[in-house]
N, C-alpha and C positions, 0 to 999 in steps of 0.2 A: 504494500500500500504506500503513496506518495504520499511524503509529510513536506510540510516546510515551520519553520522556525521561526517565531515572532521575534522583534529588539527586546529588549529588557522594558527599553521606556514604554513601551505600545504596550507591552503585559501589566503595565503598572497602572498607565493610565486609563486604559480599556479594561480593563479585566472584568470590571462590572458589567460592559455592555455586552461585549465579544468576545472571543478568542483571537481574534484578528483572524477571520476567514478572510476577507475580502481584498486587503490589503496587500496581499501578494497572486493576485489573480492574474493569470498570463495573459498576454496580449495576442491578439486574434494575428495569425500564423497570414504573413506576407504572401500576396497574391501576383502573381506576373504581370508583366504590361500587355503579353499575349492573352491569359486570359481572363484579363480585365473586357477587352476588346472583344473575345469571345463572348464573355456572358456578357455584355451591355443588350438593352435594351432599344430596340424601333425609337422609341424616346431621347435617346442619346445621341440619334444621327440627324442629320437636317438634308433636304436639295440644295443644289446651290438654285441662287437668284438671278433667275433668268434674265431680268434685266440689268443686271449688274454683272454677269460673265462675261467675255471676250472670249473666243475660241478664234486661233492660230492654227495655218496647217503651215508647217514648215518639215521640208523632207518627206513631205509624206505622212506625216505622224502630226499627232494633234496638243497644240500646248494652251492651256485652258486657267485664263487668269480672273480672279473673281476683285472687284471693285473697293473700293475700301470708302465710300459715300460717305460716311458719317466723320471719316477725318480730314478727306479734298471732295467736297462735293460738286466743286465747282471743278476742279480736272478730271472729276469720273464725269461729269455731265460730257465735258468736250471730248472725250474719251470716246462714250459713246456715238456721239456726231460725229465722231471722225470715221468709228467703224461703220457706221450704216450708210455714210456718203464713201465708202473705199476709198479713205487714205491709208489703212495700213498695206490693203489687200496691192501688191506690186512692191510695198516696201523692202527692206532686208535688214538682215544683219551682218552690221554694218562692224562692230567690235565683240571680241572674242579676247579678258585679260584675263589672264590665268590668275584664279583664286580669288577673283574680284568682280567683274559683272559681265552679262552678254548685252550687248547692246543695238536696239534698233533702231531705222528710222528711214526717211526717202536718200536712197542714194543719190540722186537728182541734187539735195541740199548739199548732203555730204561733197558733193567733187564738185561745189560752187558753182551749178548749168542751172542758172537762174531761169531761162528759156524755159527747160525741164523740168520745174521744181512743180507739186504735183499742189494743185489749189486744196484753200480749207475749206470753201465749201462755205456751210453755215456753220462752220466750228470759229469757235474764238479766237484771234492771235495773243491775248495780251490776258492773262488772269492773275489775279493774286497770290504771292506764295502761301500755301496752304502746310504750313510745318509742324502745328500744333494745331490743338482744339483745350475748352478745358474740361480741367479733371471732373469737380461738382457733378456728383449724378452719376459721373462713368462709369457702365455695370460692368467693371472691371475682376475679372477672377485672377486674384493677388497669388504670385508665389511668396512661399517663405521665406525663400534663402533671400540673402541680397545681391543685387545684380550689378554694381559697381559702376554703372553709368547711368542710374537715376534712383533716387531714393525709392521708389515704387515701381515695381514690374508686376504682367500677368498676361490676359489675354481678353482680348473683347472681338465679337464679331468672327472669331478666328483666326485673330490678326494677333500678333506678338504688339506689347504697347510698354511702352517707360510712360512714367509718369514725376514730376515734382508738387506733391500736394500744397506744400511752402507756398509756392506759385500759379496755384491752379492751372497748372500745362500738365498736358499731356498730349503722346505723339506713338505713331509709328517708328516702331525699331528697324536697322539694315540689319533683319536676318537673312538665312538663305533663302532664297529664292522671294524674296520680298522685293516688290517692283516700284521703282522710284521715276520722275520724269525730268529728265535732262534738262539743265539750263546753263547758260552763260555765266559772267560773271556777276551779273545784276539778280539778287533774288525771289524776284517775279517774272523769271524772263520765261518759264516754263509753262510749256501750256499742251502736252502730250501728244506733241510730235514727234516726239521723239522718247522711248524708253529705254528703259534697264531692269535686269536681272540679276542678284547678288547669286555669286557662282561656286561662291567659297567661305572664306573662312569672314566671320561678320563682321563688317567694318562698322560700326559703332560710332567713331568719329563724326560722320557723314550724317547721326541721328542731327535735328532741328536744323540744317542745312538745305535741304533738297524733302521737295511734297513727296512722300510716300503715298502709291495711288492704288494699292493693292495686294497680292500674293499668287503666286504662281501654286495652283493648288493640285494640276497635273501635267505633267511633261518638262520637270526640270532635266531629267536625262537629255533631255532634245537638245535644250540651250547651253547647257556644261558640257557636254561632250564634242560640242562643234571643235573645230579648228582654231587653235589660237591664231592673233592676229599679229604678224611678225612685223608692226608697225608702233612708232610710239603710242603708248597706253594700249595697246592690244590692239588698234584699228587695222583694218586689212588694208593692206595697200595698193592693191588693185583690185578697179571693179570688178573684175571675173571671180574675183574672190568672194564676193558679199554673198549671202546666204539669202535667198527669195523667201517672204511670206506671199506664197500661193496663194492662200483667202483667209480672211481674219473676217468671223460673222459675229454679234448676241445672240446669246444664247436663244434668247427667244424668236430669235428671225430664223433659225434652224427649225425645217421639217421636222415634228418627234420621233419621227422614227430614225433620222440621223442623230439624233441627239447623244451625244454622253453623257452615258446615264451613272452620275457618280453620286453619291451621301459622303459627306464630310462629319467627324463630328461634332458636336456640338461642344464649347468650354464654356458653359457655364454650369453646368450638371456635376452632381455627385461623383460621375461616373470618372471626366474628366479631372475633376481633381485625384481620386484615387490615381490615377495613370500618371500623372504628375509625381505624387507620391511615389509610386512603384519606381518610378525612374532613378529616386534617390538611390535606391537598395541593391545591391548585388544579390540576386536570387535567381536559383538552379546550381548547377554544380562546377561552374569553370570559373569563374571568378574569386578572387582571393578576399578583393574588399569593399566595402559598400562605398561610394563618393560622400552619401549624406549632403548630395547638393544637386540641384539643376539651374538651369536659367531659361531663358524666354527663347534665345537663340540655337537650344540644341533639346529642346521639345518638340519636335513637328506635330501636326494633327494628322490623325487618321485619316485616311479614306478607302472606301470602299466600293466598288462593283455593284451595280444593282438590274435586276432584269428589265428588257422596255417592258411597260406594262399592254397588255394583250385584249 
């Protein structure tokens, strides 16, 4: 039979009430991040929003970035005019820096053929930087640890987010595959003609600098694995090099039945936190020691496969 052993002081003090049963009750036996995922519930995953995705075919294969409206709403608006008037569909990828971002936009800008430079259309040239929003409100799911480039991290919307509550700001993080919009040296000079993809390790720096407009939530393999670009900062230096976006549609302007049919999960649920948790913990049998740490930049979110419905 298992025993265990009360302090002196707990038998002195409690003796009247208890024995001290409870006081050394074990903690409920660590669950995997696998099958945290496993057993989650229909409740845990979401659609993405049809009017806030952009799907990319590049090579052939589909890269599928979902909006981030509630922190640029005014670059996801132009975002979206730009894809349904095709400015992206003919553009390319234009830079490929190893361990830092993929990058697209009109070749036509890129190699100065003003002639060629493809019209906005009814998209905006000229918006606001959109760098932060504030915190007050923000249904932010907090990690614990601390993340060393903002007093408050977690996640909202399924977006990685730093926060300074001091300051009521709060912003999008450069995690991986977190999509930013390229500007000049002036800080409103962006207006989503141009984007990027973190390809690597997160440059953090670059947070409250540059409108974060989003998150590549499938086909990072696509844009990491291109060709670097043997140009300064990784640009390709000849156009036969640039990488074609064949067609770039919304989500909701796609047929259903072509649709990518993906569930993302959800972070703000129970579920989501556990997974967070688990990630702290070294559990199964090949690892030697637990981290007892995560951060915003090396938790991804799930996703999943789901059938078209019939």
């Amino acid at each position: 039979m298992r025993t265990t052993v009360c302090p002196p002081l707990a038998i002195t003090a409690l003796a009247a009430l208890v024995l001290c049963p409870v006081a050394l009750a074990q903690k409920p036996p660590l669950v995997s991040q696998a099958d945290i995922i496993k057993q989650s519930a229909p409740s845990d995953w979401r659609h993405l929003d049809p009017q806030n995705t952009l799907v990319m075919e590049i090579n052939g294969q589909s890269v599928i970035m979902e909006l981030a409206p509630r922190f640029a709403p005014q670059h996801a608006a132009n975002i979206r005019t730009l894809t349904r008037e095709g400015y992206y569909t003919g553009s390319a990828v234009v830079r490929v820096q190893d361990n830092y971002v993929t990058q697209w936009a009109d070749p036509a800008d890129e190699e100065k053929e003003k002639d060629k430079v493809k019209p906005l259309g009814t998209a905006l040239a000229n918006l606001p930087a959109e760098f932060s929003i504030p915190f007050k409100g923000l249904p932010l799911t907090r990690f614990t640890d601390p993340d060393g480039w903002a007093p408050v991290s977690g996640f909202v919307d399924g977006m990685p987010v730093a926060a300074n509550p001091a300051k009521n700001q709060a912003w999008l993080a450069h995690c991986y595959g977190m999509v930013g919009a390229a500007r000049s040296t002036k800080p409103d000079s962006s207006n989503g003609t141009s984007l990027y993809a973190i390809n690597g390790q997160a440059p953090r720096a670059l947070d409250l600098n540059i409108t974060v407009v989003g998150r590549i939530v499938k086909g990072m393999e696509v844009l990491s694995s291109l060709p670097r670009g043997p140009g300064a900062m990784g640009f390709y230096d000849k156009p036969e090099a640039y990488v074609p976006i064949t067609r770039a549609r919304m989500l909701a302007d796609i047929p259903a039945a072509e649709q990518p049919n993906i569930e993302i999960m959800r972070t703000d649920t129970a579920t989501w936190r556990s997974l967070v948790e688990a990630s702290r913990h070294a559990i199964g049998g090949w690892a030697v020691r637990s981290a007892l740490h995560s951060n915003i930049c090396n938790r991804s979110v799930p996703t999943r496969a789901i059938a078209h419905a019939t």
